[in-house]
N, C-alpha and C positions, 0 to 999 in steps of 0.2 A: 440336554447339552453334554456333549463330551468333551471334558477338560484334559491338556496335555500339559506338559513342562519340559522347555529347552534348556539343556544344561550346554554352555558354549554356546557366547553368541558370536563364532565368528562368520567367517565366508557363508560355510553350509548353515550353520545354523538358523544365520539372520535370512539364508535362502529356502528355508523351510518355515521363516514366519511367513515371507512374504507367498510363498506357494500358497500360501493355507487361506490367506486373504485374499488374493488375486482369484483364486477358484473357491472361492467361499459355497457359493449355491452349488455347484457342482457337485464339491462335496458333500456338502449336506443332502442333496438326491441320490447318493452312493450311498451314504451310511445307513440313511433314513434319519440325523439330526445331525444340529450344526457340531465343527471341533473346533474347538476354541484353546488358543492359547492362554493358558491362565499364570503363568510363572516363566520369566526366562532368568534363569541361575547364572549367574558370570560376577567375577572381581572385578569387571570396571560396568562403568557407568557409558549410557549410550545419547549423551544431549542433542535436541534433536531426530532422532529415530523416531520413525511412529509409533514403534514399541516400547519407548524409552517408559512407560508408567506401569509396566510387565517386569520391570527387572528389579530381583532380590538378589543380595548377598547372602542373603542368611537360609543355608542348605535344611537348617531342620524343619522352616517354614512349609518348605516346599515336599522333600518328605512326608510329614506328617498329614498333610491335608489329604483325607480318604477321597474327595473329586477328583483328584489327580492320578489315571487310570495307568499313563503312558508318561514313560519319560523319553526323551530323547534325548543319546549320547551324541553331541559332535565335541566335544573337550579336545578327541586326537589325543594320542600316546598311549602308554600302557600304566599310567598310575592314579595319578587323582580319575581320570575317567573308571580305572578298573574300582576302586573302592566304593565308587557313586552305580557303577553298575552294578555292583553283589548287592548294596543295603536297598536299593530300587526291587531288584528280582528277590531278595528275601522278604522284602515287603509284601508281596503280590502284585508289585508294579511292572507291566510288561516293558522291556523296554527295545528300541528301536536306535542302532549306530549306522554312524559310516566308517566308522574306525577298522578299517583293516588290520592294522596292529595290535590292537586287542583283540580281534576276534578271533585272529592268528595264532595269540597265543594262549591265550585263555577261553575260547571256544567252549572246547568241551567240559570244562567248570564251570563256565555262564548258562550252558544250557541245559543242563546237570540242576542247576541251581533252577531256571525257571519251571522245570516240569516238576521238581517236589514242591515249588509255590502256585501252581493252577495257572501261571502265567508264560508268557512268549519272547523270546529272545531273535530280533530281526536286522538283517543285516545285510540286504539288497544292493545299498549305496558301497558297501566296500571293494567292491570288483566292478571296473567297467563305468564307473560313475551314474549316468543316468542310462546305461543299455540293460536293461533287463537282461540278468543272466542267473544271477542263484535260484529265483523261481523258476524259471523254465527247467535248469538243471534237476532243481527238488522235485517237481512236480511232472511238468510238461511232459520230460524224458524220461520216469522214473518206470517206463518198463523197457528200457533200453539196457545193455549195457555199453556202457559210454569204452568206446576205445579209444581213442585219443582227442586231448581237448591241445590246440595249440593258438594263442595268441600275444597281440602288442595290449600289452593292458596300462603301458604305461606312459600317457601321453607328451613328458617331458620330454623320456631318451627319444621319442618319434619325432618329435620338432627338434631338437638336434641331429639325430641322423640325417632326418629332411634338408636340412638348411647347409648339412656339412656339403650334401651331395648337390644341390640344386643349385647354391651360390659359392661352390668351391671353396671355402673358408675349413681355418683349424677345427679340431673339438673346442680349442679353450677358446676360440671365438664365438664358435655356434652357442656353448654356455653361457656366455656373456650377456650374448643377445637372448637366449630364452628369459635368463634372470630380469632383464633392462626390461623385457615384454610379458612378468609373471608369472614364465611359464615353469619358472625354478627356482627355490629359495637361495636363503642367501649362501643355506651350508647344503648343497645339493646330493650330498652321500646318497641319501636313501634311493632316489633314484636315479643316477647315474650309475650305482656300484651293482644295480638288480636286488637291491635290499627289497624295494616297494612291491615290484614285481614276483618275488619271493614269498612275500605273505598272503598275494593275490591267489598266486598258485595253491599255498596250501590250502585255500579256502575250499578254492576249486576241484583241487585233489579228494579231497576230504568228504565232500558233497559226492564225487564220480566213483569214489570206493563204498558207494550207502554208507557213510558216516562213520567210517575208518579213519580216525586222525592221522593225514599228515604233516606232522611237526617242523617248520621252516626250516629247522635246523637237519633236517633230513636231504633239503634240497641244494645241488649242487647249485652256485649262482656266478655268474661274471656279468658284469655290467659294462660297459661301452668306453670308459674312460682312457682303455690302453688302443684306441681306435684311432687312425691315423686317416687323414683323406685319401693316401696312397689307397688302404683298402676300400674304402667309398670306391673311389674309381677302378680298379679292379674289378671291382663287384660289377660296375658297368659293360666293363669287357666281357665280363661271360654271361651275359643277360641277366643278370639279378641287381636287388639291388638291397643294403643289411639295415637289419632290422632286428633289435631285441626281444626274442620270444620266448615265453615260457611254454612251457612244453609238458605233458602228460601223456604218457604212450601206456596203454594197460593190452598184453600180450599175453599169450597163453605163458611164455614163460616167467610171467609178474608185472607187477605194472613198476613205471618208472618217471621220474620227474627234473626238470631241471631248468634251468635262466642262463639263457647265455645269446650271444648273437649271432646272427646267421645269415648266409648268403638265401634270398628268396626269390624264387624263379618268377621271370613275367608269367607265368603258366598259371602261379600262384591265386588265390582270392585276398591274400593278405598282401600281394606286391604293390596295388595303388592306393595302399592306406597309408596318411602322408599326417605331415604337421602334428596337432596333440590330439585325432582320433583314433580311438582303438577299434581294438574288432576280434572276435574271438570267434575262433571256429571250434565246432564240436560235433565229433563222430560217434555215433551209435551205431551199433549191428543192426538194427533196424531201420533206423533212421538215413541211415546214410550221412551226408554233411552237412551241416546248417551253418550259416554265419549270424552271429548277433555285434551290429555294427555301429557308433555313434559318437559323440561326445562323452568321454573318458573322466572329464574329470570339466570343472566350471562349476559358479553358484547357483543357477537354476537347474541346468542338469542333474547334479549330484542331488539337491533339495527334491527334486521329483521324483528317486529314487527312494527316498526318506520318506516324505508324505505319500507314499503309496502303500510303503509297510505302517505308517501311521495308521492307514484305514484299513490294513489288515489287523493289526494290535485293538483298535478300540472296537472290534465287532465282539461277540461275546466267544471267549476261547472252548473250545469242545475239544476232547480227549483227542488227542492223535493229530486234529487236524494240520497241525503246523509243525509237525516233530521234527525240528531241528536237534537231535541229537546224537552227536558225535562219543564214538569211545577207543578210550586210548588200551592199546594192546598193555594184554595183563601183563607180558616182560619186559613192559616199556622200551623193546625192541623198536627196530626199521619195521614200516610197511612197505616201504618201496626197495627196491633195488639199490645197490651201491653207485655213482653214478660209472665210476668204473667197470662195474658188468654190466650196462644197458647198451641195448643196440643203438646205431645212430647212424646217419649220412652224411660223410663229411665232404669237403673239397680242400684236397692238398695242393698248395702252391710252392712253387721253388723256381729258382732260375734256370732256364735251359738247359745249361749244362749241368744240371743237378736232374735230368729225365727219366734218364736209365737207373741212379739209385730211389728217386721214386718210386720206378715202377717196378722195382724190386722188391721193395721194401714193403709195397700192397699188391704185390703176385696173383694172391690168391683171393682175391676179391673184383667183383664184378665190377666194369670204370668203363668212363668214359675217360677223352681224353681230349682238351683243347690247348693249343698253341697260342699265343699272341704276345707282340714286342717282347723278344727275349725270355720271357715265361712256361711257364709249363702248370697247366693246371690240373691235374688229375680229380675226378669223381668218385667218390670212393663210396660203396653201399655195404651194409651187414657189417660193418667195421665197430669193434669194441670198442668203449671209451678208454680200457685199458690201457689199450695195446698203443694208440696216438701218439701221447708228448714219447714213449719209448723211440719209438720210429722218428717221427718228426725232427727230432731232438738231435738225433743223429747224421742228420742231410743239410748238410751248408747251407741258409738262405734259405730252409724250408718253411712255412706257415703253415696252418690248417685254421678252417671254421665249418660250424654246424652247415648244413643244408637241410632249405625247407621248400620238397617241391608240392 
């Protein structure tokens, strides 16, 4: 018998007891024995629950018991979960999150921490929810080198941008309605602002640079909030349609990162991914393009993410096999680019008669160039992130956003 313990019994967590029940034989013909939930750790009580004769309060119980191989983080946050992380992985207890914010931030000390205790730090469910993405990235394409990874990883702003564009309604309505329909809490910052999506990336970064921490605080981020349906519909006029993406570009002259939203051409593989599915694309020199496409975030999704590294943690750990090990540069410098010197593709908009100082002002850059109801929209490529709000800034009525063709 392999014995586990969930620490947080909320959404994910109570969807990783029931994963583990619901495919009980399954699993146990994978492992080669049954995994059994022996402890689920939480401050309240679950009357009712099937599980409800599983749940302790008392964390040293659960600790302490040498059957307990794996724990799993779903707490969420960066505190009580991170201190229950370190004494788990100093233990020898391998442990398994979905918490993207801790892994975000405390990464490379968690996993630092598991390989001088013989054990494993997994963390599948924090990007993408139930789409399989940090194992393919770790492994699949690990003789690749990854040039650019760009996707929507963040299912809320995607059912708000959806819903702005499809039923004509404000932002502060589309929010309304994801909240009314749980697709947003009640204090919606983290994702709205590209907070969520920001930690995503690092992860992702982090993984595409072989285990070069990229630290969130590295990545430029703008979130969706200052979004108006005027640009929804614009975006319609020149065949795209905006979308929140985070972005990883690694080029001969460095690689760079950053959250922000973007006009996405119908041409695109990411233009028909709607409502709160994401999708991440990821480019290898070898590889070429791959999409990995699903449900982003939900209780069985996410939990199948979880019980898969479950059944990766309780097989027996061999040197190397799982090296998640991240390292932060010795002058705790940038790895990535400033977002101001990364290249980028933008599309400048301005009123018609603001044309000629447009196309002034991006002379010397490769453009297209469309017209429509009194507009002007310029194309702009090879364009520094510098060089933008300067220009921009200075043209009556002018805008600009990322493009992603």
């Amino acid at each position: 018998m392999k014995y586990i313990a969930i620490m947080g019994f909320g959404v994910v967590g109570s969807g990783v007891a029931e994963v583990l029940a619901m495919n009980e034989d399954k699993i146990a013909k994978h492992v080669g024995d049954k995994v059994k939930v022996k402890y689920i750790l939480d401050l309240r009580d679950f009357p009712g629950s099937p599980f409800e004769s599983l749940v302790t309060h008392d964390a040293d119980e659960v600790f302490n018991d040498p059957e307990v191989k794996v724990m799993v983080e779903t707490i969420g946050g960066a505190r009580i979960a991170y201190e229950y992380t370190k004494r788990a992985l100093s233990l020898g207890k391998s442990v398994v999150t979905s918490n993207k914010e801790l892994v975000a931030t405390h990464g490379p000390e968690l996993m630092e921490l598991a390989r001088k205790n013989n054990c494993i730090y997994l963390y599948e469910a924090a990007v993408g929810g139930g789409i399989p993405i940090i194992r393919p990235l770790h492994r699949c394409l690990a003789a690749n080198r990854v040039v650019r990874i760009a996707g929507i990883v963040n299912g809320t702003t995607n059912y708000i941008l959806t819903n702005m564009r499809d039923n004509g309604v404000s932002y502060e309505e589309a929010l309304k309605q994801a909240q009314a329909n749980g697709y947003a809490e009640a204090n919606p910052t983290a994702d709205v602002e590209g907070i969520d999506a920001q930690r995503k990336l690092s992860i992702l970064s982090s993984i595409a640079l072989d285990g070069t921490y990229v630290a969130p605080a590295e990545i430029n981020t703008v979130g969706i909030s200052a979004l108006s349906l005027d640009d929804i519909e614009f975006a319609g006029k020149i065949g795209c349609k905006v979308k929140l993406l985070a972005v990883f570009n690694n080029g001969d002259e460095g690689s760079s990162c950053y959250v922000a939203p973007h006009f996405v051409r119908s041409s695109s593989v990411l233009y028909p991914v709607e409502d709160v599915f994401n999708a991440i694309v990821v480019e290898g020199n070898a590889l070429g393009e791959a999409m990995f496409y699903g449900q982003g975030a939900g209780k069985l999704p996410t939990a199948s993410a979880v019980v898969g590294d479950i059944l990766e943690a309780v097989m027996p750990v061999e040197a190397g096999a799982y090296a998640h090990n991240w390292s932060v540069p010795s002058n705790e410098g940038r790895v990535t680019l400033p977002y101001e010197k990364a290249a980028s593709k933008i599309v400048v908009r301005a009123p018609l008669a603001a044309a000629d100082d447009v196309k002034a002002a991006f002379a010397s850059y490769e453009t297209e160039v469309a017209l429509d109801d009194g507009e002007f929209a310029l194309f702009v490529r090879g364009i520094v992130n510098g060089d933008i709000e300067t220009k921009v800034s200075g043209i009556q009525g002018a805008k600009w956003m990322h493009m992603y063709e």
